[in-house]
C-alpha positions in Angstrom: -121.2 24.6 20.1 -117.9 23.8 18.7 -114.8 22.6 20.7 -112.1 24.9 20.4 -108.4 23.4 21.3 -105.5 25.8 22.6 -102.5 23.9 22.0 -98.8 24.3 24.0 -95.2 23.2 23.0 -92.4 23.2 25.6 -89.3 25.3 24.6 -86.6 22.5 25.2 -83.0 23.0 25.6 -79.9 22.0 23.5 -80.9 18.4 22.6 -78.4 15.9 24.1 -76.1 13.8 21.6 -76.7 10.8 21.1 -74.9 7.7 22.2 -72.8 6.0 20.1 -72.7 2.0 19.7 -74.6 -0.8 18.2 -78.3 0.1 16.8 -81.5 -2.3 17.1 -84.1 -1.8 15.0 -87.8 -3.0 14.9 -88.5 -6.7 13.4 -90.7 -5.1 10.7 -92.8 -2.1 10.0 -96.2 -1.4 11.3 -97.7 -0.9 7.9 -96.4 -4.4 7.5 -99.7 -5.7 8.7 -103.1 -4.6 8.7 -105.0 -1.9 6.8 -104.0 1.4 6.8 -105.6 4.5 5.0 -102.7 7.8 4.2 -103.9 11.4 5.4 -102.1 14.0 4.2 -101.1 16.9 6.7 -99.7 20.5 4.5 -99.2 23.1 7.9 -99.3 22.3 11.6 -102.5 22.3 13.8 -104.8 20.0 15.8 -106.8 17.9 12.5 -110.7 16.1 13.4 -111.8 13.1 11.6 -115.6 12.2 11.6 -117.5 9.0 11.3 -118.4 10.2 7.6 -115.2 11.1 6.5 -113.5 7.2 8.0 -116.8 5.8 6.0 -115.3 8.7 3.0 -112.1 6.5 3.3 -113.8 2.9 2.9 -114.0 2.1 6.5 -116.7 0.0 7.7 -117.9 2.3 10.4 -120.7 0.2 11.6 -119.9 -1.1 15.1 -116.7 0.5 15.0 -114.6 0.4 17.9 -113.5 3.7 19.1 -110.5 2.3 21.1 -109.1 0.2 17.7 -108.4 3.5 16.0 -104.9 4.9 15.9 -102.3 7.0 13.5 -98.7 6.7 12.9 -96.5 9.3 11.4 -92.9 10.5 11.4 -94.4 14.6 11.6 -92.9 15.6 8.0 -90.2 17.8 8.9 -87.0 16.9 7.3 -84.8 13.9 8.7 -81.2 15.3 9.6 -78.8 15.0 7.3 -75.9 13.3 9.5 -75.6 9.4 9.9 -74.9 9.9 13.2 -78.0 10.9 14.8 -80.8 9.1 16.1 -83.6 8.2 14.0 -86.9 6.0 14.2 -86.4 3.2 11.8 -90.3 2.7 12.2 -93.3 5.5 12.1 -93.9 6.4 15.3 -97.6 6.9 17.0 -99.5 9.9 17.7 -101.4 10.0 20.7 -105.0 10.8 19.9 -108.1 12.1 21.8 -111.5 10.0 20.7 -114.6 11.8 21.5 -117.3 8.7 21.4 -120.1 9.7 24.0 -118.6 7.2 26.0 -120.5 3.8 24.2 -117.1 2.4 23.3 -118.1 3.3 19.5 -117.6 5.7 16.8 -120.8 6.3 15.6 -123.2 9.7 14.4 -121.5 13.1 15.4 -118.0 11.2 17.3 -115.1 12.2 16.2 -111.1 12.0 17.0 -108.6 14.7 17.1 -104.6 14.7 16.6 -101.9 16.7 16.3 -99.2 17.1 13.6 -96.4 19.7 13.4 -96.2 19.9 9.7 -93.9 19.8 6.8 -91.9 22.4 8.0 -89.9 22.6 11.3 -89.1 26.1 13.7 -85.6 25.1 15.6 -85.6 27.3 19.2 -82.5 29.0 20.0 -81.6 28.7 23.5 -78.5 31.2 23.2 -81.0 33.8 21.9 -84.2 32.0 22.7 -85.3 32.9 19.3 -86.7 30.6 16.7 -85.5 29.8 13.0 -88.1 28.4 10.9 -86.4 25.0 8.8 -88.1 24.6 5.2 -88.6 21.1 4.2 -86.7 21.3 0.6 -88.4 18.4 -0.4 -91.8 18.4 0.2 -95.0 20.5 1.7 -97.1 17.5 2.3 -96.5 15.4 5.9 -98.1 11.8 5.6 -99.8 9.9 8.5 -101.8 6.8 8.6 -104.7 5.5 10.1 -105.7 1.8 11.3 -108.9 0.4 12.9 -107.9 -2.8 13.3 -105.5 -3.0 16.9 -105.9 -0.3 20.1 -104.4 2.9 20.0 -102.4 5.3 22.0 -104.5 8.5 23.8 -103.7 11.5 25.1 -101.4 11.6 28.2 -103.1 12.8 31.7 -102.3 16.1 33.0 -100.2 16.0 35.8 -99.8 19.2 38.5 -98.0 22.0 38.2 -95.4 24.0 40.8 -96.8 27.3 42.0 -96.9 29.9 39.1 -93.7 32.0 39.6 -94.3 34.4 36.2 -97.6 35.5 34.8 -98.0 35.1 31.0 -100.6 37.4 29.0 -98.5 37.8 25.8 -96.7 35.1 23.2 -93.8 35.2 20.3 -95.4 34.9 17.4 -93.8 33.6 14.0 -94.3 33.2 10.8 -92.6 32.8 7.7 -93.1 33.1 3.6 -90.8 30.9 1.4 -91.6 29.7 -1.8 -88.7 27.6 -4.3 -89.0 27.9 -7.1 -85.7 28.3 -9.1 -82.2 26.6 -8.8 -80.3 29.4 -9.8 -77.6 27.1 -11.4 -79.6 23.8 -11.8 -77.8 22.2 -8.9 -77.5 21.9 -5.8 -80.2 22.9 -2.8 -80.3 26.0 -2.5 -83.7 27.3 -4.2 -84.8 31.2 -4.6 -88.3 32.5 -5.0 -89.7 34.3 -8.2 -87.0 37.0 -9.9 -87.4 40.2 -9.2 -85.6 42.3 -12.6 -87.0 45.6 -15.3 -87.3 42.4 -17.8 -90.8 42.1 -20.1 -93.2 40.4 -17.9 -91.3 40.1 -15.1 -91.3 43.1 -12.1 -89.5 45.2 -9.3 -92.0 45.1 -6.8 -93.7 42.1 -4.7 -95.7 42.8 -1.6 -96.3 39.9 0.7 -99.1 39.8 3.5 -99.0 38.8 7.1 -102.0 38.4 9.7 -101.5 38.0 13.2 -103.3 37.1 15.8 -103.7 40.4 17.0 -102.2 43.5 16.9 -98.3 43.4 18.2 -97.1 44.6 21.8 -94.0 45.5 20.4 -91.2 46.2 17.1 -92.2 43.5 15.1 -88.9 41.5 13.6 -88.7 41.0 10.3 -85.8 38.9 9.2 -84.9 38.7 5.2 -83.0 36.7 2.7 -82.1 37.5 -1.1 -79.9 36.9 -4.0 -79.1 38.7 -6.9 -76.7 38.8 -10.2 -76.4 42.1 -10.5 -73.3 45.0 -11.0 -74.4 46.0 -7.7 -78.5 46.3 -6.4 -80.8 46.5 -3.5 -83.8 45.5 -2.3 -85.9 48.1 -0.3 -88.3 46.4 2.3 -91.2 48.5 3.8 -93.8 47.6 6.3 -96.9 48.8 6.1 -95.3 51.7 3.8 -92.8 52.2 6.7 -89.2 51.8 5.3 -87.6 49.0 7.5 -84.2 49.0 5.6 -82.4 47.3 2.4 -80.5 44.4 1.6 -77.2 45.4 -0.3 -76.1 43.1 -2.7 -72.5 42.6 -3.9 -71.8 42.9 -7.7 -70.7 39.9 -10.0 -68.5 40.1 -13.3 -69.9 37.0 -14.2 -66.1 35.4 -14.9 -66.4 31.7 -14.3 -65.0 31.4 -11.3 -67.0 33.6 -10.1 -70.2 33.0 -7.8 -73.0 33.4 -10.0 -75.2 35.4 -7.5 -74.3 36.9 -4.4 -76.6 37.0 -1.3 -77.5 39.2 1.6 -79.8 38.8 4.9 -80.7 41.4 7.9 -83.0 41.7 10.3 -85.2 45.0 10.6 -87.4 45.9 13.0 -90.4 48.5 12.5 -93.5 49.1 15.3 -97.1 49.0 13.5 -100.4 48.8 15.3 -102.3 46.9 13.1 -103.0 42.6 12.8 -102.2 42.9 8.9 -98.9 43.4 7.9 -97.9 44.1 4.5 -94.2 43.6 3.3 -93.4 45.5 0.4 -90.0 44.3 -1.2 -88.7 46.8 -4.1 -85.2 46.0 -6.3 -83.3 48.5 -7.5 -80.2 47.7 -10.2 -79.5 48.3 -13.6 -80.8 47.1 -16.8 -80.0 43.0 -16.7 -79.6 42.5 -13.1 -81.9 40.5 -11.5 -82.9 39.2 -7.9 -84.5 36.6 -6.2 -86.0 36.3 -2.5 -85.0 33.5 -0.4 -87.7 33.9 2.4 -89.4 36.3 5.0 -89.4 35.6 8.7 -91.5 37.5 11.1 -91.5 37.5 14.6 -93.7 39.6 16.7 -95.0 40.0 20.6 -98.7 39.8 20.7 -101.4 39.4 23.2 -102.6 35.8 24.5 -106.2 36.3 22.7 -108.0 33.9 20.7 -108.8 35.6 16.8 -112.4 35.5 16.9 -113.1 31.8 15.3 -110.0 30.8 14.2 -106.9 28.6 16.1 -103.8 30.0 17.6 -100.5 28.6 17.9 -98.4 30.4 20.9 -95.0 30.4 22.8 -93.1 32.2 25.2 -89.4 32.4 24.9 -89.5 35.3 28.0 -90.8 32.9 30.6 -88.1 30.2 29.8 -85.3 30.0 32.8 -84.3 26.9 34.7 -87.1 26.1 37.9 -90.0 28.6 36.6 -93.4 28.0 36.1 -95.3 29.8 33.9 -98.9 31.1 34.6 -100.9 31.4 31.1 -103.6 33.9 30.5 -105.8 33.7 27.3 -108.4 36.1 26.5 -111.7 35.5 24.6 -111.7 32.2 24.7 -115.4 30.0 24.9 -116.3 27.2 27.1 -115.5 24.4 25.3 -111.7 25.8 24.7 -109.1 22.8 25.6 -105.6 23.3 26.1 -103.1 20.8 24.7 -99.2 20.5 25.6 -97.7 18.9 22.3 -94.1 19.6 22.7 -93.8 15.8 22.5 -95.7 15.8 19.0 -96.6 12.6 19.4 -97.6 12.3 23.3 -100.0 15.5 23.5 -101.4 16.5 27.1 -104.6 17.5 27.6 -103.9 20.5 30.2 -106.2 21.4 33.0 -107.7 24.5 33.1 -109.5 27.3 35.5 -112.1 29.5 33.6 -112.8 33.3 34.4 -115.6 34.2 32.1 -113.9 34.4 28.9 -110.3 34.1 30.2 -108.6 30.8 30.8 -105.6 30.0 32.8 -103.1 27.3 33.1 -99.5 26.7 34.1 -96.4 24.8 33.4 -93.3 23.9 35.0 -91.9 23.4 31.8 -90.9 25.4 28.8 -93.5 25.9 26.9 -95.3 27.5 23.4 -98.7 27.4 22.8 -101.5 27.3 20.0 -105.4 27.5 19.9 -106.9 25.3 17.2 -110.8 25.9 16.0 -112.5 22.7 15.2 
């Protein structure tokens, strides 16, 4: 039977600035030496890597040490923009779990697992303890690499937690749909999805789809961002053919020194009782205006249970408040279901867990979101 892998990251608080003064630096990069082989990572989740996909890579996987294997990688998420932050001047390791049968080798159906957060970032809130995705503007590809020529780091030990103070049977989920595609005046970051206009070829009405986990607890949030240049329009958003509300947009007069769009976000909030959601965006002007989506961001209270085969990504902003600890209750999971902590992306936990037929339960004394990853 497959492993299946519920991983957990801790909602932290504000981050602490960093301390000013001299910098030191590494005497040279660990690519510097060695061979390494680039993996390329497009969305976060827990990735495996079998013997026939290192041999795939032109690794000599005969006698091949399962402790000399290890990956380095910065995550992908853009690096901040100010000078003054901290940064890693090298690529950092990611802790990985090596599943060899306990021989000291990598051989027949062994295989080793690691986590990466993905191209793009989501920032918690701690004021609102809600979460705003970040879009890497420059690329949707996150690159690792792999050695097999020095040890490597492993998964951290579980350590205990403080008596459960809050049970937790249901997770924030979020999601989000961006897509850039045009630079409205050739300049400048800001990018805009496809246009939106009564032009030949082109169209008023986009719908977008969404599947969660399960079915929502709750209003599902649905946060939105557009442009348009326009003498005054709208975009109508439905979910699930339930209005949710409109985006007004502000006219131009197209003088130069003018704006040459004008843009508008809200946040709507509808109840559904369905997994699939289906955002309908329509845009209403006149004949020549046009519009352009920036992104969709969904957020939604669902049940802790596992979607049939597939992984699941979880937090809980609810539980968060100074001295709790969290009790975690996941339906329909199987008995090879592993729970991993990687709020530290690069220092994942293995968590220990207590099993209940198909439910399985851990805490933390930390904050924490959570994922379940299908291998």
């Amino acid at each position: 039977m497959r492993p299946y892998f519920l991983w957990l990251l801790l909602l932290q608080g504000a981050w602490l600035p960093a301390a000013m003064g001299q910098r030191s630096y590494v005497p040279h990069s660990k690519l510097a030496t060695g061979t390494w082989y680039k993996l390329g990572i497009t969305q976060a989740g827990v990735y495996k890597i079998t013997v026939a996909q290192l041999g795939s890579m032109g690794i000599n996987t005969q006698a091949l040490s399962s402790a000399n294997i290890r990956i380095a990688g910065k995550g992908g998420a853009m690096l901040p923009e100010k000078n003054s932050g901290t940064y890693k001047d090298d690529l950092p390791e990611t802790a990985v779990l090596v599943a060899d049968g306990g021989d000291g080798l990598l051989n027949g159906d062994d295989y080793l697992l690691f986590y990466a957060p993905g191209p793009h970032a989501w920032e918690y809130q701690t004021a609102s303890h809600t979460f705003t995705h970040r879009y890497n503007l420059y690329s949707d590809t996150a690159w690792y690499f792999l050695n097999v020529d020095q040890p490597g780091q492993r998964l951290t030990p579980d350590t205990p937690a403080a008596s459960p103070s809050v049970t937790v049977n249901a997770f924030d989920h979020i999601a989000f749909y961006e897509k850039d595609s045009i630079n409205l005046v050739s300049s400048g970051k800001q990018w805009w999805g496809p246009v939106f206009s009564n032009s030949p070829g082109a169209t008023l009405t986009r719908n977008y789809t969404f599947t969660l986990p399960a079915a929502p607890s709750g209003p599902v949030q649905l946060k939105a961002r557009a442009a348009a240049r326009s003498t005054g329009s709208r975009f109508d958003i439905t979910v699930n053919q339930q209005t949710a509300g409109s985006l007004q947009l502000s006219p131009v007069s197209g003088n130069i020194f003018e704006a040459f769009a004008t843009s508008a976000s809200g946040t709507f909030s509808v109840m559904v009782n369905s997994s699939q959601l289906e955002v309908g965006l329509q845009y209403n002007g006149n004949n020549g205006d046009q519009g352009w989506l920036d992104y969709l961001e969904l957020h939604a209270r669902c049940p802790l249970i596992i979607p049939g085969q597939a992984s699941l990504q979880f937090r809980d902003a609810a539980s968060v408040a100074p001295g709790t600890t969290a009790l975690f209750m996941v339906n329909n999971t199987g008995p090879d279901t592993r729970v991993w902590d990687v709020t530290d992306a690069w220092k994942p936990v293995q968590l220990n867990v207590q099993r209940n037929g198909s439910q399985l339960q851990f805490a933390r004394d930390r904050f924490h979101t959570a994922g379940v990853c299908g291998l």
